[in-house]
N, C-alpha and C positions, 0 to 999 in steps of 0.2 A: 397338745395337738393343735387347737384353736391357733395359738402364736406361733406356732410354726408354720400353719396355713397362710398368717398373715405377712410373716416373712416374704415364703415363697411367692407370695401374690405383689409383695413389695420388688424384689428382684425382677420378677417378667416383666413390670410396667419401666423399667428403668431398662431391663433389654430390647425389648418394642421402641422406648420412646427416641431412639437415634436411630433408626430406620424411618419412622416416622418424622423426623424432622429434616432429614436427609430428604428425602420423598417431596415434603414441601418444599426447601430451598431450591432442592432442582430446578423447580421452573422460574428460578430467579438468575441463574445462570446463561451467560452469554449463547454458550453452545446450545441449553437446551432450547431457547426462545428463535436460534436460528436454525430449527431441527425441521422447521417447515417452510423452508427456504424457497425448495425446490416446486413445493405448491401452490406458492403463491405468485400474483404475477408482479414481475419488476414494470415499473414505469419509467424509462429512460425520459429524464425531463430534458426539453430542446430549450433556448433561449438565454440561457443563463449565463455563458458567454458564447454570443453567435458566431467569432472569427472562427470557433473551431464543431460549428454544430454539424456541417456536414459531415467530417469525417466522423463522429459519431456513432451519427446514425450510418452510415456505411460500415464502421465495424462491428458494430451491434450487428447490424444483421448478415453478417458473416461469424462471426466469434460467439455467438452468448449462445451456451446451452445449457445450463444448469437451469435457468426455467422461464416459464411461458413471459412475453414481453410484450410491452405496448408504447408507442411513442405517444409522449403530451407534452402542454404547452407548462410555460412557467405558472401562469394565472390557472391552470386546469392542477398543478402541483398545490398550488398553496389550498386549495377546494378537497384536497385528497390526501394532505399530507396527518392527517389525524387521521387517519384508517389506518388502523393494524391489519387490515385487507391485501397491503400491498407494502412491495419495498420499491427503492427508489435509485437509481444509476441517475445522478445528476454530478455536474460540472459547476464549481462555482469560485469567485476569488473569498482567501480564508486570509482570515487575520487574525493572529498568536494573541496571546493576553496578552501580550507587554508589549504589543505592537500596536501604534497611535488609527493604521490605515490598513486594508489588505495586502498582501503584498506576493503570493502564489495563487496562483490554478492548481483547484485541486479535482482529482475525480473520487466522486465517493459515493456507498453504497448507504443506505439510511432505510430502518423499518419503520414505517408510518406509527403514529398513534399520538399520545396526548403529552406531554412534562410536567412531572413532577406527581403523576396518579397513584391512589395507592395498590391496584393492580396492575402487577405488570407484563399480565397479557395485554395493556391497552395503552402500554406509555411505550413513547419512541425510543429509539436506539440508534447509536450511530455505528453501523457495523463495521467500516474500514474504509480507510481513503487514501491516497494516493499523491501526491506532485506531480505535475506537470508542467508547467511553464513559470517563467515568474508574470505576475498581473500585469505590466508598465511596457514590460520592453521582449515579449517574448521571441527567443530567437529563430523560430520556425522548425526545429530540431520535434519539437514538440509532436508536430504529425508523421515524423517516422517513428514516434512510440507509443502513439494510442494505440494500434493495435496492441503492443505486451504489456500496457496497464491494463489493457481489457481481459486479455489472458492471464494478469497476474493477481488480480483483484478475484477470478474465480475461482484460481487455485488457494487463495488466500479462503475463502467462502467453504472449498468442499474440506479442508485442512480445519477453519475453525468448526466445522458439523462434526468433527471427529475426535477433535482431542480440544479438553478445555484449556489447554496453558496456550496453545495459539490462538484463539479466540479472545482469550486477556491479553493478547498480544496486538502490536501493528503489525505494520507489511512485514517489515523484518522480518517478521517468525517466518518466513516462508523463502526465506534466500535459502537455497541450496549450499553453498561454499566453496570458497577457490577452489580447493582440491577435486572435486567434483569433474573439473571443468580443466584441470590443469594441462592436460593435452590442446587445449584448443589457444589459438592467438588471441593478445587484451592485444585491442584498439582502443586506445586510451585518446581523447580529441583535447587538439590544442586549448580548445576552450573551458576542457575540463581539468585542466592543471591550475593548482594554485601559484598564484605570482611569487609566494615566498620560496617556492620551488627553483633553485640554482639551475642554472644551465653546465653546470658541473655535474651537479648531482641528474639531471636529464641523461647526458652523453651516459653517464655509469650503469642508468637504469634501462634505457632503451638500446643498449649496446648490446642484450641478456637476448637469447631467442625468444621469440615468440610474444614479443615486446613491441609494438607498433604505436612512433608516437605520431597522430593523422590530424589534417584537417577535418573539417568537419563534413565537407564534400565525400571522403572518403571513409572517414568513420559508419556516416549515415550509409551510403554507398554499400561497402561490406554489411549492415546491417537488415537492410531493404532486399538484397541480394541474398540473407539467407547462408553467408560464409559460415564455415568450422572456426567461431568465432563469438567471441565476450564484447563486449560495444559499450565503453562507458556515459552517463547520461549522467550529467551533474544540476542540479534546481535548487537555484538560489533568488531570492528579491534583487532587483535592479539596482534600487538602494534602501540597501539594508540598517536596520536601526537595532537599539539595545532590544533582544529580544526574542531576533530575525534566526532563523536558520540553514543552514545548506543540506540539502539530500543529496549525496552520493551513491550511485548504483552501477553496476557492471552489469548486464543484461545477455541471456545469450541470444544469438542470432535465429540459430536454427529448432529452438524449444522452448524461447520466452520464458526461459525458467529465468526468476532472479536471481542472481549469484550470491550478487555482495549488496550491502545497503549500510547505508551509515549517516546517521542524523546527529549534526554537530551546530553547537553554539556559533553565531557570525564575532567574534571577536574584533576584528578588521577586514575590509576589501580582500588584501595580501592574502587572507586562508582560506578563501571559497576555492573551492575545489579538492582535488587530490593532492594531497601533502605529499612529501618527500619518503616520511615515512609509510604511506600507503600504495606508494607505487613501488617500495622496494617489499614490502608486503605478496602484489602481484607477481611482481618480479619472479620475485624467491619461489613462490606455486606452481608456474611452469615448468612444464617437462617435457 
């Protein structure tokens, strides 16, 4: 009887013990550390690049609800940025490992705290970030879509609080998909076609309904206006090195949902943007 007591007592410590370790790992996980998201206050940091701080803080304070907010300076950032107290909506230029210089504007979300601690209620995190312009040479395209980064970054935020495989994820995880969308016109902008893209294969592609190849007056245009419409936004470096990459997205107009998103190696100038094969992609998704 004894060793079968001792059995039984070996078995239950071996059923407990992965609930139990489950239980701890939890709060090592992305989702559950951004589970108090909403309670904490964001500090949208100004300064960090100034061409674009007003629009900013003008969409902040139209767009953010997911939780309470305060504007600060760069220097009131770095005094604050070790508080697990607070998360942080900052704007800054981001440079790749294999990149010598920065070379994009990025927006990105950051929870305050310490690197490298070994608790990690009190070490930082980099929650998700975003493209927006290249650093050098940004084409102005850039403030008809701060507001749907700003929309797109929260939906990214309430999406990782809920499921963990978006959270282990970037933006991406959060594109909706052509199909989705496939009733509404791609305004695809001159500037976002790749050079290696034929003007053969253009007429074939944009020949298709619902197919709109526009300048950038009119892409933005349809997009600011709010059209039954997809509005592609392509963020790539000025000049790009071994490294560098292009972000590809279709955004829609009227629900800042992201559609499509595609983060690709800069191989040559010639393949920044939408390939040949990604516009007969959209193409093909229209109905």
């Amino acid at each position: 009887m004894k060793r079968i007591i001792q059995i039984l007592s070996i078995l239950i410590l071996f059923a407990l013990a992965p609930a139990k370790l489950s239980g701890q790992g939890q709060i090592h996980t992305k989702k559950y550390r951004l589970s108090d998201f909403t309670t904490k206050t964001t500090k949208v940091v100004l300064g960090g690049v100034p061409m674009i701080d007003d629009a900013i803080r003008e969409e902040v304070k139209s767009r953010w609800r997911l939780s309470p907010y305060e504007f600060c300076t760069v220097e009131q950032y770095e005094k604050l940025k070790e508080s697990p107290q607070y998360y942080f909506l900052i704007c800054s230029k981001g440079r790749l490992k294999k990149e010598s210089e920065p070379s994009l504007v990025m927006l990105s979300v950051v929870k305050g705290g310490k690197e490298g601690v070994s608790d990690p209620t009190k070490e930082s995190m980099d929650v998700v970030s975003i493209p927006l312009a290249a650093c050098d040479s940004p084409s102005g395209r850039e403030f008809t879509f701060i507001p749907a980064m700003i929309d797109i970054i929260q939906t990214y935020i309430e999406q990782a609080m809920e499921s963990e495989k978006v959270s282990m994820s970037g933006i991406g995880a959060v594109s909706i998909g052509l199909g989705k969308v496939s009733h509404k016109t791609a305004y695809i902008c001159d500037v976002d076609i790749a050079a290696s893209v034929s003007d053969a294969q253009k007429v074939k592609v944009f020949a298709k309904d619902k197919m709109v190849q526009a300048d950038e007056e009119t892409a933005d245009e349809a997009f600011s206006n709010e059209k039954e419409a997809v509005v592609s936004y392509v963020v790539a470096p000025s000049s790009p090195e071994k490294g560098s990459y292009c972000y590809k997205m279709l955004i829609d107009a009227q629900t800042h949902d992201l559609v499509y998103f595609e983060r690709s190696a800069i191989k040559d100038e010639d393949g920044i943007g939408f390939t040949a094969a990604e516009l007969k992609k959209i193409a093909n998704s229209r109905k």
